[in-house]
Every structure is written in C-alpha cells, then in structure tokens.
N, C-alpha and C positions, 0 to 999 in steps of 0.2 A: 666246396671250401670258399669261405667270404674271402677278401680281403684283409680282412682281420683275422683267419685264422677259427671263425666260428665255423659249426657245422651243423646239420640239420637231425635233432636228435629224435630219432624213430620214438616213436609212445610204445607204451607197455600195453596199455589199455585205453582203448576206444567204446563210446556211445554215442548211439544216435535215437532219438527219442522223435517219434511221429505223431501228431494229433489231427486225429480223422474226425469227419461229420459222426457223429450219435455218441459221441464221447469216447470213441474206439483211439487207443493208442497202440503203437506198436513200437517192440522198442529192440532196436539191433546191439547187441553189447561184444565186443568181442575183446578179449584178453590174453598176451604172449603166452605161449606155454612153455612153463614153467614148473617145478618140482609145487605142488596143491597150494600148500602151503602160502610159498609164492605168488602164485597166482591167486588166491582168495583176499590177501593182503592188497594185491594189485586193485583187485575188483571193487574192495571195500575201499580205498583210497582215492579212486576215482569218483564213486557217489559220494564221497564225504567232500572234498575238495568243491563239485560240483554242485551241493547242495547249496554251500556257504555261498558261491557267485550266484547263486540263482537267488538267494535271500538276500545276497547284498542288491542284486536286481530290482527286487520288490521293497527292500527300502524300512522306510516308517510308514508304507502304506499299508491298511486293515488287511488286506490280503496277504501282506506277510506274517502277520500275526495269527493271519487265519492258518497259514501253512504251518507254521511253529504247532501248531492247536493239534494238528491233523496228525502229526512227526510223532507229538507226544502220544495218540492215541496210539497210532501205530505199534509203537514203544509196548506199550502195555501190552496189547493184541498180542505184538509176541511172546511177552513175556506169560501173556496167560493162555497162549496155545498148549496145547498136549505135546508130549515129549518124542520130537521126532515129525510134528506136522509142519508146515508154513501156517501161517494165515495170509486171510485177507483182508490189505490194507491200503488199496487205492482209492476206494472209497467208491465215487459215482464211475469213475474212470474206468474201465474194460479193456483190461489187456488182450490185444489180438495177434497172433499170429504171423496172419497177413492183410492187408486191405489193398484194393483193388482203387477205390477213388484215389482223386487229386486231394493230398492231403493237405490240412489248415495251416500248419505250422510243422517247422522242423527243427528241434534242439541237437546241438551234435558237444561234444566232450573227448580230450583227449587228452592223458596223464603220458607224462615223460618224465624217466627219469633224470635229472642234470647233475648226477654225481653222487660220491655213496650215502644213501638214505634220503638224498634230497631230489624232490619232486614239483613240477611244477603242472598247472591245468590250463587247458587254453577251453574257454567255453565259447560259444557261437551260437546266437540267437537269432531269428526273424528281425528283419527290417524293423518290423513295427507290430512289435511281440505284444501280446495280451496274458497279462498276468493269471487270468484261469491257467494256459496253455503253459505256464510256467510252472504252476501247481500241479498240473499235471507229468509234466516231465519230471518232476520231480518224485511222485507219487508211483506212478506207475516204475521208472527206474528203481525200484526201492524193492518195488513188488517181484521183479525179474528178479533181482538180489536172494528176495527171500524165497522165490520158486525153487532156486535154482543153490543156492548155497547150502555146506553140510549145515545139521543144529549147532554146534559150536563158535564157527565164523557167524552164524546168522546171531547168537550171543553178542558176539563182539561187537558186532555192529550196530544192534539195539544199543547198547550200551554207549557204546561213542558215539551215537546220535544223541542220549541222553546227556553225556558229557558236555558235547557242545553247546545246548542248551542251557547247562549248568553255566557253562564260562558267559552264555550273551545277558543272564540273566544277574550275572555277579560283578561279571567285569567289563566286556565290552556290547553294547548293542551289535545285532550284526546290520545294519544300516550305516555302519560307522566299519571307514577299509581301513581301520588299526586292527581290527579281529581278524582279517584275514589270516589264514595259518593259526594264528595262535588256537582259536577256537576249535581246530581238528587237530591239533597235538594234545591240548587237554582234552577232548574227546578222547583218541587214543589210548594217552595214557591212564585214563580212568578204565577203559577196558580190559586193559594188562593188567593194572592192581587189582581189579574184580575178580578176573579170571584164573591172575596167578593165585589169588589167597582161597581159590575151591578146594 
C-alpha cells in the first residue's frame, strides 16, 4: 500500500512474445482462471488492447500500414477457414514452442483489471525495438489466440479486429493516442452486435 492508498493490482492476463533468429517466435500467454467464458474475454482483451499500443508504436510509418494489411488478411483467413479449424495467419513468422538461442527481442503485455469492466495494459518493448519484431509479436500472438481458442471466441475476435479497423479508418487514425480505447470498444461492440443478431 502507497502512501496514497493505491495498491498494486494483479493482471488477469499476461504475454510475453519472443523473436528468435530464422523468424522463430515463441510466445508465452498465460491467463487467470476463470469460469471459459471469462477467461477467453480476458485473452481476447489482452491482444486487442495490445495490438492498438503496438500500432500506435508503429505510427504513420509504412510498416504499420503494412500490419493493418496483414490483420485484414488474417481476418478473412478466418473467416474463410472450415468450420471448426484455426488457420494460418502469422505469415513468414513460425510459431515455436521453444528456442534454445539468445533471443532477438522480447514483447511482454499485461491486462489488469482497475475496476468493474474497466481494464487497463501496460506493454513493454526492447530498448531499441525494430518494427518487423513488432509485427511479429503481434502476428504470431494472434496466432496462439487462434491455435488455441473455441471457433466462436475465435469469431469474436476476427470480428473486433475488423471493428477496430473499421473505427481507424472512419474516425480516428491509430497513430493518433485519442483512439486509444475507443478503437477496442467499437471493435468490441461490433462483435456482440454480429454475434448477438446469429
């Protein structure tokens, strides 16, 4: 307990994102347990919160645009998977396991709750990060997502990727920190309206 009465409020969900030599990423994700439900919310809220600081990262530079490019294809990928698969959407990137080298870079992310429905992300980059390795934490974290999530959350999540994109493209650039938030609540809630009206 501070001086002021603050306290140090435990995350819900955590990631750490590795980028190895030969484009090998690995990516640690772990999530409170919680009733599924819960916890897939968690999961999806963490990569969505952590996409936007990784985009606001990259800016008005061609590389974010490139990633925006890669999101959208992604998007689709899923949407045109067979019912019931993942796809594959990291692109050049190879999700591994484990790696043994000294890795290139390391991304870490950690969602906390600070009160009811309200969320905040602390993300944590390399010293002197290179935007491939951004693209890739971002990419390959997506991919764990969709390894590992039922078909339905993985739904949601296409879609409020698609949503935010909706909002950088209508209303705010995400190079610009007034989208902050905004841009993952209308994501969001274009996934609930999609989902509720099947």
């Amino acid at each position: 307990m501070s001086l002021f009465g603050s306290r140090e409020i435990t995350p819900v969900a955590t990631v750490e994102t590795t980028v190895h030599e030969g484009d090998r990423v690995t990516v640690d994700l772990w999530v409170d347990e919680a009733e599924r439900q819960e916890s897939s919310y968690h999961a999806i809220l963490l990569f969505l919160m952590s996409y936007e600081r990784l985009l606001l990262f990259l800016g008005y530079r061609d590389t974010g645009e490139e990633l925006v490019g890669w999101m959208d294809d992604a998007v689709r990928a899923l949407a045109a998977a067979p019912e019931g698969e993942a796809a594959t959407i990291s692109g050049r990137w190879m999700l591994a396991e484990t790696a043994g080298d000294e890795p290139l870079s390391v991304w870490t992310s950690a969602l906390r709750q600070v009160g009811p429905g309200a969320y905040r992300v602390k993300v944590d980059r390399p010293r002197d990060p290179e935007d491939a390795h951004a693209q890739a934490a971002v990419l390959c974290h997506l991919q764990k997502l969709v390894d590992t999530l039922p078909a339905l959350e993985r739904a949601y999540l296409a879609i409020a990727v698609s949503g935010m994109h909706e909002y950088y493209r209508d209303v705010k650039h995400w190079g610009n920190t007034k989208s902050l938030k905004h841009a993952v609540d209308h994501g969001m809630k274009q996934a609930r309206r999609v989902l509720e009206t099947r």
